[in-house]
N, C-alpha and C positions, 0 to 999 in steps of 0.2 A: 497732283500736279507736279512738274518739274521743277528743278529750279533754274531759274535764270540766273547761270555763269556771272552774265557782266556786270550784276547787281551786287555781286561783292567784290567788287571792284574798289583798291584802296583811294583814298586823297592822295595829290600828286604832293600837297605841300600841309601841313599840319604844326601846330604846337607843341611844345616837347616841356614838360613842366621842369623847371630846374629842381636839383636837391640839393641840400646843402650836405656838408662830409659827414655826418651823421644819420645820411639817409630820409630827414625830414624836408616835407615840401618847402621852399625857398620864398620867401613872400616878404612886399615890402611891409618895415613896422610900421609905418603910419598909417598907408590904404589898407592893409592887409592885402593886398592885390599878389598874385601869384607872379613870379620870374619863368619867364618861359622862353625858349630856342622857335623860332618859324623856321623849319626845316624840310629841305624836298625827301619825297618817300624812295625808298628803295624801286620803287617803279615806275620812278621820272626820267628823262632826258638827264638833266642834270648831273640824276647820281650814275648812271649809267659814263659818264665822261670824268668824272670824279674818281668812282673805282678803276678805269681802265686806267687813268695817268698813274695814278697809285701803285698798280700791277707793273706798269711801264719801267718804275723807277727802280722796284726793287727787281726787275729783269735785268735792266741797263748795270744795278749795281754786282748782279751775278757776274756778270759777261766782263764787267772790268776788273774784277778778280780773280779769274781766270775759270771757272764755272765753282766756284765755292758759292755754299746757296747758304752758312749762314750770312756770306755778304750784303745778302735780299733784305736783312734783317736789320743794317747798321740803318742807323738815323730813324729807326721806327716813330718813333715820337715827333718826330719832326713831319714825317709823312702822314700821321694820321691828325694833326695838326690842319697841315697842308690840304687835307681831304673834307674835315670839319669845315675850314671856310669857305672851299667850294659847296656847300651843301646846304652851309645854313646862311638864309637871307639876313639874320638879323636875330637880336634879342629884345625881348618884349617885359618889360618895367625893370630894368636895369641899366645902373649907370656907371661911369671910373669916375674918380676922383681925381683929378690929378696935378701938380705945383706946375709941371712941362704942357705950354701951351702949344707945343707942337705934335703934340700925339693926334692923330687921326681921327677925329669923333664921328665919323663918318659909319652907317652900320656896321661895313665890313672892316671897318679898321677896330671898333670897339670889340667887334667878334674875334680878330686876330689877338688883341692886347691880352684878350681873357683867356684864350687858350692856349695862349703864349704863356703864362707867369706860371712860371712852375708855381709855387702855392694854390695855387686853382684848379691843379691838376687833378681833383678830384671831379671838375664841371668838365672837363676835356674825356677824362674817363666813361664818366654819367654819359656822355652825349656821344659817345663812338660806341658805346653797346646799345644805348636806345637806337639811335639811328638805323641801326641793321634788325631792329624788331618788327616785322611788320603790323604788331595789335596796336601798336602807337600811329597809325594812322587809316587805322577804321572807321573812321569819321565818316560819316556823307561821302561818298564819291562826287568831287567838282574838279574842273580847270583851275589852277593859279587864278586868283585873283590879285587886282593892285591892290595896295596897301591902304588900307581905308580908315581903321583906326587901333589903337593898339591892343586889343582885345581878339579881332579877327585872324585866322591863316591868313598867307596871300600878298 
């Protein structure tokens, strides 16, 4: 028998297990519960407008330097920053700490804080090469779901 194409069809949106800078899984000490990224797949809407503003920016930075193409390249970090919080809904058993009550506690503001700090830049690292893997979201093929409890995609 054949196989049926659309049955391996990735998830649109999936978990991404954090690691810490040593390479071991990220989990909290009390639950043992794992840290993990909810993040849209390489074959979503989402990331499909994510990579293209990304392309966008290091063309835009070509062309204002008069076509030098390592120009494409200045602010890397910043762009791939930039494309991390488009992509990821949120982080799942993770929290900041922090003295400044104005920081953003809001998913995506928690997400920007953490891949903003350079000393985490090992979690911005981690999460711009998973992102682009597609075995990281071989999971079930489903639609986004709302967010239902903090264990689930979606």
């Amino acid at each position: 028998m054949a196989v049926d194409i659309l049955s391996k069809r990735v998830a649109e949106v999936a978990d991404i297990p954090l690691k810490n800078p040593d390479g071991s899984p990220m989990v909290d000490d009390e639950t043992g519960e794992a840290v993990s990224a909810t993040m849209f797949s390489p074959g979503s809407k989402v990331w499909e407008v994510a990579t293209a503003a990304r392309k966008r920016k290091a063309i835009r930075r070509t062309r204002q330097n008069g076509g030098n193409y390592e120009a494409a390249l200045d602010n890397e970090t910043e762009d791939t920053i930039e494309f991390l919080c488009a992509i990821i809904k949120r982080f799942n058993n993770l929290s900041i700490t922090s003295d400044d009550t104005s920081d953003d506690t809001s998913d995506k503001g928690i997400v920007r804080s953490v891949l903003s700090e350079p000393l985490l830049g090992f979690v911005r690292d981690h999460l711009n090469e998973a992102a682009g893997n597609w075995e990281n979201f071989t999971q079930a093929s489903q639609p986004a779901q709302p967010f239902t409890s903090g264990k689930s995609p979606g």
